[in-house]
C-alpha positions, 0 to 999 in steps of 0.5 A: 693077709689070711689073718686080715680076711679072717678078722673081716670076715668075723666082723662081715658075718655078724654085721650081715646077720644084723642087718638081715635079721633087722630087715626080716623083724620090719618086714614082721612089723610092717606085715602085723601093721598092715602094710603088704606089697602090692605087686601091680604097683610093685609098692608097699602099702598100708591095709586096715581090718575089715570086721563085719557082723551080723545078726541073724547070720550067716549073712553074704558080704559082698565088697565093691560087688565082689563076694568075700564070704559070710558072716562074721568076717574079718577082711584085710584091705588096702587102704581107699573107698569100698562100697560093702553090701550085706545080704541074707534072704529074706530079709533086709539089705545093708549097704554102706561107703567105708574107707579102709584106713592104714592100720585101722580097724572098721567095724561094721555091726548090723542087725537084718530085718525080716521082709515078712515079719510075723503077726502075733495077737497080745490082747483080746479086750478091745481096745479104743486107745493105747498109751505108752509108758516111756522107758518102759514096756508098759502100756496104758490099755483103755477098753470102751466097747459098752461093756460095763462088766470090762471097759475101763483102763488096764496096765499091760506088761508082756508075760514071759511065760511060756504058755501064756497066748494073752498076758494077763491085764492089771486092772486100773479102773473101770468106767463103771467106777468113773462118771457116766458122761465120761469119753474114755478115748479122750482120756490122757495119762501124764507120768511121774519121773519114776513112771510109778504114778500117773496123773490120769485126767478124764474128759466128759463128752459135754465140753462144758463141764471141766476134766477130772483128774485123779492120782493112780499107781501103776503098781499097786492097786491103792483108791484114786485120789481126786487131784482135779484142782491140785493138778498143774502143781503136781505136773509141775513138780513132775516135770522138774524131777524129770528135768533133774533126771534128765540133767543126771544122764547129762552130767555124764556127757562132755562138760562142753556138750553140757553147757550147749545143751542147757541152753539150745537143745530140746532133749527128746530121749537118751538112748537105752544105754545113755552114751547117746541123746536125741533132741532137737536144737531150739536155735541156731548154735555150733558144736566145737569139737571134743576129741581131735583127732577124731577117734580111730575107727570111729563112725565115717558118717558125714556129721552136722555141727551146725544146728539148725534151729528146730531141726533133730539131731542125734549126739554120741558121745563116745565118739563125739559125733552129732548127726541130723536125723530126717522125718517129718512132723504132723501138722499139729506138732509144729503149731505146739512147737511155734507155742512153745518157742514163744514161752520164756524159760519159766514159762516153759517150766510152769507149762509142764503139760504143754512141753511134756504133751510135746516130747510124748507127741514126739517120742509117739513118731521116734523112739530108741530101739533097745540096742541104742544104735538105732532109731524106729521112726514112724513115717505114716501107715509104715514103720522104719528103722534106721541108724543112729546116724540118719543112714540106712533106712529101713521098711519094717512094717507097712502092714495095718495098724493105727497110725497114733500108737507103736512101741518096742517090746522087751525082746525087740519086736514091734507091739502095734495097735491094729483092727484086723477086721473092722467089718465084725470087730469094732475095736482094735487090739495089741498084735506084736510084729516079729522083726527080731 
């Protein structure tokens, strides 16, 4: 009998031994997973990671009304719907629904804008009319303020150098150079794909006598060359290597996506780091899902697969998400989109000016901020900023300024064309928005 229980109990030991040393390793498990017990509904259930970011930080976080700490935060959740709210004084708000997912991490990433930004002058010339060149820092100056010695046309670049107030202008032309007749605030630039040239095309102020165009380098200093007669060719020719450029992002995009876009997408712009493309559907069309199921984590936004015709929409291809963006286009636009929309596909390309006078008209309202999850829209006498996803927008600038011109600098503020005077100045000048 004692030699019984001796051997049950050798077997009892070690098979207790296992069977608690297994329950002890799932609860590990399920505890490095992201379950915990909940003792209200006295249950296990499953918790996600709530990681949340900010710059300028610290910034509070609040969830569901309740505050939780100050950025950067990683916050354990039980799965369900949260309503997160981050707050730094001075500056703008994020508010935003989530659903914490079992085992999941959210990233929640955000850049705080300040409610006052500051106002810095860049230029003292006098200006008349600014013009963006795309994918660049650079802008196209023109000075017409009956000053023979400086009205022309400049390339502006903004100085790094410390000490620099105003960054020096390169020279393109002067009016003295141009004929007399000339209306230098009619003047319009059409770019090369590498945006090392451009076609400038000068307008006289009797309508009857037709433009002049010349050739000039935006890098170099070289003599204009008088393309005047040649110029809807090399316009033409531009735009096609343009269009290879833009095909060459696009072969980086799902093979689907692709082939969609070929035929019913209006590309706008790429984002800066191209894994995303903003552009408008030229008709009606779907968008079948690429990645299914959708990839963990990713963006909760509710998306729109279903184009509607002229309508703009942002794609990601990383997460193979497509979201409508809202704003509202001028009067003039949507008559040169109905003209375009008649155009035949040679048609299009042979009306190289038309369509490139379109995108730039378009690119004039949107544009990619630098780090490509956001969009800046200008909605009237005020400028916004808001999410790739059409959410969360933001106020930035509501100050003066000229309602026709706005671009982003290399370190992310605001570069705006404004008169800050009009009763003693009579031209405006370039003045950088702090928001960054």
């Amino acid at each position: 009998m004692l030699r019984k229980l001796q051997t049950l109990k050798s077997i009892l030991i070690p098979t207790i031994f296992i069977l608690v040393f297994s329950m002890v390793l799932l609860l590990v498990i399920a505890f490095a997973r992201g379950y915990r017990f909940d003792l209200i509904n006295k249950k296990f259930t499953s918790t996600g990671i709530l990681a949340v970011s900010s710059s300028p930080k610290p910034a509070k976080v609040y969830i569901n009304g309740e505050f939780k700490g100050v950025t950067d935060l990683n916050l354990t959740l039980p799965y369900g719907k949260y309503e997160v709210e981050i707050k730094k004084e001075g500056y703008s708000e994020l508010k935003k629904t989530i659903t914490i997912k079992g085992e999941v991490v959210f990233s929640i990433n955000t850049l705080l804008f300040p409610k006052n930004p500051s106002l810095s002058p860049l230029t003292n010339l006098g200006i008349v009319k600014a013009i963006g060149v795309k994918d660049t820092n650079q802008t196209i100056l023109i000075s017409d303020t009956n000053n023979a010695q400086s009205d022309g046309l400049y390339l502006f670049e903004p100085s790094r150098q410390p000490f620099s107030l105003f960054p020096p202008l390169k020279t393109i032309i002067l009016k003295s150079a141009l004929p007399s007749d000339i209306d230098l605030k009619l003047t319009d630039v059409y770019f090369s794909a590498d945006n090392k040239q451009g076609i400038f095309t000068f307008h006289f102020t009797d309508d009857a006598q037709s433009p002049i165009s010349y050739v000039m380098s935006l890098s170099d200093a070289p003599e204009p060359l008088d393309v005047s007669l040649s110029r809807d060719n090399m316009m033409s020719i531009w735009h096609e290597q343009k269009m290879k450029n833009d095909l060459k992002v696009l072969e980086t995009f799902p093979k689907k996506i692709r082939q969609i876009a070929v035929d019913a997408f209006q590309i706008i712009a790429f984002s800066p780091d191209e894994t995303k493309m903003f552009y408008q559907a030229k008709h009606e069309a779907s968008l079948l899902p690429i990645i299914s199921p959708p990839v963990i984590g990713s963006n909760q936004t509710l998306e729109e697969r279903l184009l509607q015709a002229n309508k703009f929409y942002v794609y990601d291809k990383k997460e193979d998400k497509n979201f409508r963006i809202n704003f509202s286009l001028e009067t003039e636009l949507i008559k040169m989109q109905q003209t375009i929309d008649l155009l035949t596909d040679s048609e299009a390309t042979q009306s190289a000016e038309l369509v490139n006078s379109y995108k730039e008209s378009i690119l004039a309202l949107v544009k990619w901020y630098p780090d490509s999850e956001h969009l800046v829209i200008k909605n009237g006498k005020e400028i916004n900023i808001v999410d790739y996803d059409g959410t969360n927008k933001i106020s930035v600038y509501s100050g003066p300024f000229d309602g026709d011109f706005f671009t982003i600098s290399s370190d992310w503020n605001l570069v705006i064309m404004a008169n800050l005077n009009p009763q003693t100045n009579p031209a405006s000048d370039l003045y950088e928005v702090g928001i960054r």
